[in-house]
C-alpha positions in Angstrom: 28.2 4.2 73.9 26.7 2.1 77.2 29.2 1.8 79.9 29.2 -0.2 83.0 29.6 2.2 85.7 29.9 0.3 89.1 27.4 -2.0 87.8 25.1 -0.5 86.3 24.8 0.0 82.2 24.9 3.9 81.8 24.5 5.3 77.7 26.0 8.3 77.0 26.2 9.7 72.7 22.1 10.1 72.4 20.6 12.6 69.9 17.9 14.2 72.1 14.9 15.3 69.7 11.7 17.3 70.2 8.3 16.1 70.0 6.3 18.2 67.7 3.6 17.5 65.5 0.7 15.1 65.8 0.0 12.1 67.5 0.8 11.1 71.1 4.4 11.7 72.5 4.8 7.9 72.2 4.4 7.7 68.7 6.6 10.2 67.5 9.1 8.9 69.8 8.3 6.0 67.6 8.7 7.2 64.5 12.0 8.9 65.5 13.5 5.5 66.9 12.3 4.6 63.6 14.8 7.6 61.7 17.6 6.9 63.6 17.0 2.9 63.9 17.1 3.5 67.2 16.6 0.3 69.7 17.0 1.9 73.0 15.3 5.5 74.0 14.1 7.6 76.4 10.9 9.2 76.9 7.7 8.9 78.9 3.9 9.4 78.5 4.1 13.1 79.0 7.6 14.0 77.5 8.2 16.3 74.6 11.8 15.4 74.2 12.9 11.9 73.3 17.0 10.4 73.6 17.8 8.0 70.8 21.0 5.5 71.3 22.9 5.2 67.7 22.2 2.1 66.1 25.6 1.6 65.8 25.8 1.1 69.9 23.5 -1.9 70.0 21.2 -3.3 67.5 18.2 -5.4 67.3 19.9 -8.0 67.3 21.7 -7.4 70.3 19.1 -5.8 72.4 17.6 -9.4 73.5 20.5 -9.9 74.8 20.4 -6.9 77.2 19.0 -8.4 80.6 19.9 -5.6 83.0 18.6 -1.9 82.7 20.5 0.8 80.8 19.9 4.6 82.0 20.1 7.5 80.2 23.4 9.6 81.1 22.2 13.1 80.3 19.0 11.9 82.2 20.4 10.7 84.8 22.8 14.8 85.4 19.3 16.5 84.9 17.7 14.9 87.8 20.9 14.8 90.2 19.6 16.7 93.3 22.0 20.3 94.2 22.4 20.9 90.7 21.1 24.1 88.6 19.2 23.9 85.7 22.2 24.1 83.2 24.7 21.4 83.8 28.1 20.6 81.8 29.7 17.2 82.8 33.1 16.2 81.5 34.4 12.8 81.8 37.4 11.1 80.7 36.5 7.7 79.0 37.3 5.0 81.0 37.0 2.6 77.9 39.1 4.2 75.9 42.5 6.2 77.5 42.7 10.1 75.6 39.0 10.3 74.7 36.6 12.3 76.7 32.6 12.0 77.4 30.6 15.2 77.5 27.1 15.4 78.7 25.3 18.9 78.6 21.6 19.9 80.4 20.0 23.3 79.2 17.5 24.3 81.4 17.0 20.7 83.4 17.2 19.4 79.8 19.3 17.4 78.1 21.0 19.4 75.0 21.4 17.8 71.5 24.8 18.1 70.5 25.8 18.2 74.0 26.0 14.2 74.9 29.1 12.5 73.0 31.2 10.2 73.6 34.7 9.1 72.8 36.1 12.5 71.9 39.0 14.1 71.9 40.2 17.1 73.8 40.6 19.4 70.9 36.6 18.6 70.6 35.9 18.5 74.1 37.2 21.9 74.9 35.7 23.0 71.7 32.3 22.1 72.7 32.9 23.2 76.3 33.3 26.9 75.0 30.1 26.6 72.8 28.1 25.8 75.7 30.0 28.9 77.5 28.4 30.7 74.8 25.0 29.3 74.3 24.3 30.1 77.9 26.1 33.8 77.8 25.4 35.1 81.5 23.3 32.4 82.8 24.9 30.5 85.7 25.3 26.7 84.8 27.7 24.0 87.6 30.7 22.3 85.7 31.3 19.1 87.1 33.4 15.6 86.1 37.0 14.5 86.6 38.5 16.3 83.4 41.5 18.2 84.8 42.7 21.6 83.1 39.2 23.2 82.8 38.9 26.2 83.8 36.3 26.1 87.4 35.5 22.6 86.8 34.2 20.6 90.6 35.8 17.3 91.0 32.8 15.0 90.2 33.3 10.9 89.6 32.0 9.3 87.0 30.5 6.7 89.8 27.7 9.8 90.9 25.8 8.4 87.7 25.3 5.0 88.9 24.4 6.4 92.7 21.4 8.9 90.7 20.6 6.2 87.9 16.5 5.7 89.0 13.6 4.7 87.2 13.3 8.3 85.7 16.5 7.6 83.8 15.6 3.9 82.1 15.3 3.7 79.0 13.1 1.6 77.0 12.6 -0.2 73.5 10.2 1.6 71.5 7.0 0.0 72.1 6.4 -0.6 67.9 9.6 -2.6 68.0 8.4 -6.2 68.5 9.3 -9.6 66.6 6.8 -10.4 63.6 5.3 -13.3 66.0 4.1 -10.9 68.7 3.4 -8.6 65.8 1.1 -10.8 64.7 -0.8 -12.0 67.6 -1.1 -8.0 69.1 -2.9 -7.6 65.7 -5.1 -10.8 66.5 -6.0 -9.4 69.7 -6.8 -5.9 68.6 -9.5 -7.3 65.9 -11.0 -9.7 68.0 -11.2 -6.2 70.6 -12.7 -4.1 67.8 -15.5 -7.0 67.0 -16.2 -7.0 70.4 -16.8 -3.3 70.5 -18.7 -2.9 68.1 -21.5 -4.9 69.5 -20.9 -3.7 72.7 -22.3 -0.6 74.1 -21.1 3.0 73.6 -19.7 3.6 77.3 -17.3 0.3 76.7 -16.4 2.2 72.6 -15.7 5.3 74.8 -13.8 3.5 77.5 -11.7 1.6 74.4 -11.4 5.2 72.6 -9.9 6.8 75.8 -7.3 4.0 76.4 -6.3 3.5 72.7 -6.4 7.4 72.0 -4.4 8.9 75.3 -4.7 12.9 74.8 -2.0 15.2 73.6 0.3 16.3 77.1 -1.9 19.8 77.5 0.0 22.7 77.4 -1.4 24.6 80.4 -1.1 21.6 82.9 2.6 21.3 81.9 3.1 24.9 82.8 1.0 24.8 85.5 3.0 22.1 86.7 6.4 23.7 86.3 5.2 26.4 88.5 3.3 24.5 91.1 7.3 22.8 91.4 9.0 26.0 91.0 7.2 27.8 93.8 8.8 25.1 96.2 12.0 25.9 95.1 14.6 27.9 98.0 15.5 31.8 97.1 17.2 34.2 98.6 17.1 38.1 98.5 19.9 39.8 97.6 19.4 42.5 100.5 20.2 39.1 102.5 24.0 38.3 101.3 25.6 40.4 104.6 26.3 37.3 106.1 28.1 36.0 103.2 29.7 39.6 102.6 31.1 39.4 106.3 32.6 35.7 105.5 34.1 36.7 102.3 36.0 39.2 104.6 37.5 36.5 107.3 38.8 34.3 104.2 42.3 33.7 105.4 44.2 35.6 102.9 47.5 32.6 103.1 47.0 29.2 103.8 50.8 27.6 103.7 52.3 30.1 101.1 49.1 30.0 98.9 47.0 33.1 98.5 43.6 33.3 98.0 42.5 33.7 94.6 39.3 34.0 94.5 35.6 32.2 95.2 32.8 31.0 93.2 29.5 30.7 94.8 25.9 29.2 93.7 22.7 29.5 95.2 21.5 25.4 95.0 18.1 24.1 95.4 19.1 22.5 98.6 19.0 26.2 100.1 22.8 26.2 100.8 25.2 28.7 99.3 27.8 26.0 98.2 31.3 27.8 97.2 34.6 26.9 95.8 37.6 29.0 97.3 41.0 29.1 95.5 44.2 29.5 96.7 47.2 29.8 94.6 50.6 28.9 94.9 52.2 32.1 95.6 55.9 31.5 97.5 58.3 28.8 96.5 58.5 27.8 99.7 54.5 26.9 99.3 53.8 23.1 98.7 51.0 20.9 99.1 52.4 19.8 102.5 52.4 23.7 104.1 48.9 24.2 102.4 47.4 21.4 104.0 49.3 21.8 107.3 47.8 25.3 107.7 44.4 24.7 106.4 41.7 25.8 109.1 40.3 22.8 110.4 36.8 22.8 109.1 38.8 22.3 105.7 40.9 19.4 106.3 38.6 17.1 104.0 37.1 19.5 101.6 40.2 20.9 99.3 42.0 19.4 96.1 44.7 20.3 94.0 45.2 21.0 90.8 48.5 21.8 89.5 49.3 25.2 91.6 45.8 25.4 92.5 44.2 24.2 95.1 40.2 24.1 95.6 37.9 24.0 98.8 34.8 23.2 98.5 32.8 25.0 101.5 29.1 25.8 102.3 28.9 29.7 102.8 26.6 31.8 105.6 23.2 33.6 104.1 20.1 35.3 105.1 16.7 34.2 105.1 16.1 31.4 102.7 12.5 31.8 101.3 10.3 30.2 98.3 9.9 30.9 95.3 6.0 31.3 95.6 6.0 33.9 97.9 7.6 36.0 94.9 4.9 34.8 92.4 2.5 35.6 94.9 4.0 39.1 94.9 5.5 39.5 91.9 6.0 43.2 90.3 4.9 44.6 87.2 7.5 44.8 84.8 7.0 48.5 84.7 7.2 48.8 88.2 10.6 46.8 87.6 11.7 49.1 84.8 11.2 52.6 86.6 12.2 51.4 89.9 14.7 48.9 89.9 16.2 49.8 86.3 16.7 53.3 87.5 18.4 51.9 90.6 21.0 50.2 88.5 21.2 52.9 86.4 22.4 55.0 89.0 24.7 53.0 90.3 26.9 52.5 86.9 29.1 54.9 88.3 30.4 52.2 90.5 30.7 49.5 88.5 28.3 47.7 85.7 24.5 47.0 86.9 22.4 45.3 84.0 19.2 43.6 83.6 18.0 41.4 80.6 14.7 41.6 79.1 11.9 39.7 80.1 11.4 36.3 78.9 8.8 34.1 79.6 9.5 31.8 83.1 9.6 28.1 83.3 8.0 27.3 79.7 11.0 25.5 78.1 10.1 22.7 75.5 6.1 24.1 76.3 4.1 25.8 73.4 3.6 28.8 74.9 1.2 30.2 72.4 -2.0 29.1 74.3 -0.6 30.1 77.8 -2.6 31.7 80.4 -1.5 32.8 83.8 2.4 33.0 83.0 5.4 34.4 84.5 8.3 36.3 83.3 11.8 36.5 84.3 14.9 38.7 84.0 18.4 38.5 84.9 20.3 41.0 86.7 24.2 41.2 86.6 26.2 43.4 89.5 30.3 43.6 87.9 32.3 45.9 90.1 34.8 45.9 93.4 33.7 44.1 95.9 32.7 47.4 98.0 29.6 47.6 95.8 28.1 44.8 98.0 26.9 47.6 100.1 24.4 48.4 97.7 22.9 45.0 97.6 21.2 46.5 100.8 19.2 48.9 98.9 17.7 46.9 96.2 14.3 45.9 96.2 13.0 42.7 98.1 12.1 41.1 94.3 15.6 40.5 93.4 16.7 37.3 94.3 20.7 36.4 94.0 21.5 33.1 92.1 25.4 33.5 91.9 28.4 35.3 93.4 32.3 35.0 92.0 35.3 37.4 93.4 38.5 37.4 91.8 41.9 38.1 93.2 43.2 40.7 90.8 46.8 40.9 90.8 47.9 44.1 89.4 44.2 46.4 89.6 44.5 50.0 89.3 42.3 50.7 91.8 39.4 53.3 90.7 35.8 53.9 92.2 34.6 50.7 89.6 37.8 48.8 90.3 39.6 47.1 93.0 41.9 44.0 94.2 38.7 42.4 94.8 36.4 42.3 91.3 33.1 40.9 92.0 30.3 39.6 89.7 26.8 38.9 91.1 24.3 37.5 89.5 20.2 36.9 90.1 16.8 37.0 88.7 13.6 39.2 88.8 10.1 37.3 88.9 7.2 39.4 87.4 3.8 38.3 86.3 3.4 37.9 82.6 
């Protein structure tokens, strides 16, 4: 489905494939267009993932008539700057009133399965929960303007054409030409091979190379990855006190509307971006008393939804670092098993401390087989009262934070690993593989 979103022609439905097997990423793009009689797709010289538009959005006879760009939705989420690596968008269809538009990224790429259009609810909160579950404990931002799910941030469908770049075009596969040009590319290209074959080996290999573009090596795509990874923002977890001490001054009623709870992510902008809720909790409580006692560095960041109301805030932190200085120091994942794993271990008693095995770090959609040099990476889950933030101080510098969520129990039977205040933490551990 392409829709014109304040201007600009924005597809949304592609099934995104992987590129495995021989020949250059451009070809097997090719040959999938070919599958799916595909007219309009996404990829580029060094992708390993291509998006194919149904045929039944625009065919070949249509296409010519297509004189403006169209991007690629899920393209488009994937590169907006501020978000993580796993992104769920949900949309209501402006074309079509009662149908919805969901656009899913998996680890900064866009998920088959995960980009339809014109659905209905009952599929939309279907798929919304399998993407809950595909990513299990990994944090993800849920953004778009579909009320009623559950910590969604009020997001415009208009933020696609304001991110729609050149990284986000898509193309006609380059195979797909009329017969007439079809038939003077192949008049050109044996009038080229005559000429090389009386011509001398350096102009053969200069042909070869341009006609016969290598396979995307495996090791400069990771290498790659973690040349841009090490520029990305971290933060310890031994560095949350200021954002402990904030949590604390939250006013606990704004208007007749108690706090509820907050939802914090790390972003790659280096800010701790949050999302405090308030709920209706007097019936005296409206939207007028909420907004007349909201602090006034609020006044244009809140919105309501039903007896909810949201403000979205930037939170105090510690030291921002990079990335690379963690690589550059990473543990061994022994080292991280005796000394960190014992650490959590000993602090079940006050609530749930976990860590995930080790999987290999920032190698998605790359054959890992032939990797040298790699990285590993494990998450690490803190689930307890909020009190258990005074342990963050005592972990090890290596563990980096990623997430923070408190929620406003109402009835807690307060216990050394409960409270009114139930918090989940979330980060990662960096290790050399």
């Amino acid at each position: 489905m392409i829709i014109d979103v304040n201007g600009k022609k924005v597809a949304f439905g592609l099934a995104w494939k992987r590129l495995v097997g021989g020949g250059t990423p451009e070809s097997m793009a090719i040959s999938r267009a070919r599958e799916h009689k595909s007219v309009l797709i996404w990829t580029d010289d060094e992708a390993l993932q291509v998006g194919l538009l149904p045929a039944a959005d625009l065919t070949e006879k249509d296409v010519g008539a297509v004189k403006v760009p169209v991007f690629a939705a899920a393209k488009i989420v994937s590169r907006i700057p501020g978000l993580k690596k796993n992104v769920l968008l949900a949309l209501n269809n402006p074309n079509k009133t009662g149908t919805f538009i969901l656009v899913g990224i998996y680890k900064g790429k866009p998920r088959d399965k995960f980009d339809l259009a014109d659905i209905s609810g009952e599929i939309l909160e279907q798929k919304v929960a399998e993407y809950r579950d595909l990513l299990k404990n990994e944090p993800f931002d849920l953004i778009g303007d579909v009320r009623g799910i559950e910590g969604i941030y009020s997001t415009p469908i208009g933020v696609l054409a304001e991110h729609a770049d050149e990284g986000s075009a898509m193309h006609r596969p380059k195979a797909q030409l009329p017969v007439r040009k079809v038939g003077i590319a192949v008049g050109i290209v044996l009038a080229c091979f005559l000429i090389a074959k009386v011509a001398s080996p350096v102009i053969m290999k200069k042909w070869r190379d341009y006609h016969d573009p290598k396979q995307p090596n495996p090791q400069k795509l990771y290498d790659d990855v973690i040349a841009q990874a090490r520029l990305t923002p971290s933060l310890k977890a031994t560095d949350l006190g200021p954002w402990y001490q904030w949590f604390r001054e939250l006013p606990w009623d704004v208007g007749g509307w108690r706090l509820a709870g907050t939802s914090c992510s790390f972003t790659p902008s280096a800010l701790m971006v949050c999302a405090v809720d308030y709920k209706r909790a007097l019936t005296q409580g409206t939207y007028k008393t909420f907004v007349a006692a909201l602090p006034e560095q609020w006044k244009h960041a809140y919105k309501f939804d039903q007896d909810v109301a949201h403000v979205q805030v930037t939170s105090p932190i510690g030291l921002v670092g990079k990335v690379g200085q963690f690589l550059d120091q990473a543990p061994t994942e022994n080292a991280v098993t005796m000394d960190f794993g014992s650490q959590l271990q000993g602090y079940q008693v006050a609530g749930k401390f976990t860590i995930t095995p080790f999987g290999l770090f920032g190698a998605d959609g790359i054959d890992a087989s032939s990797l040298q040099n790699t990285y590993k990476v494990a998450t690490w889950t803190m689930d307890g009262p909020v009190r258990d933030f005074e342990l963050l101080g005592q972990f090890p510098p290596y563990a980096l934070v990623s997430s923070i969520s408190v929620v406003v129990q109402s009835d807690p039977q307060s216990t050394i690993d409960n409270s009114m205040f139930k918090a989940t933490v979330k980060g990662q551990v960096l290790i050399r593989g």
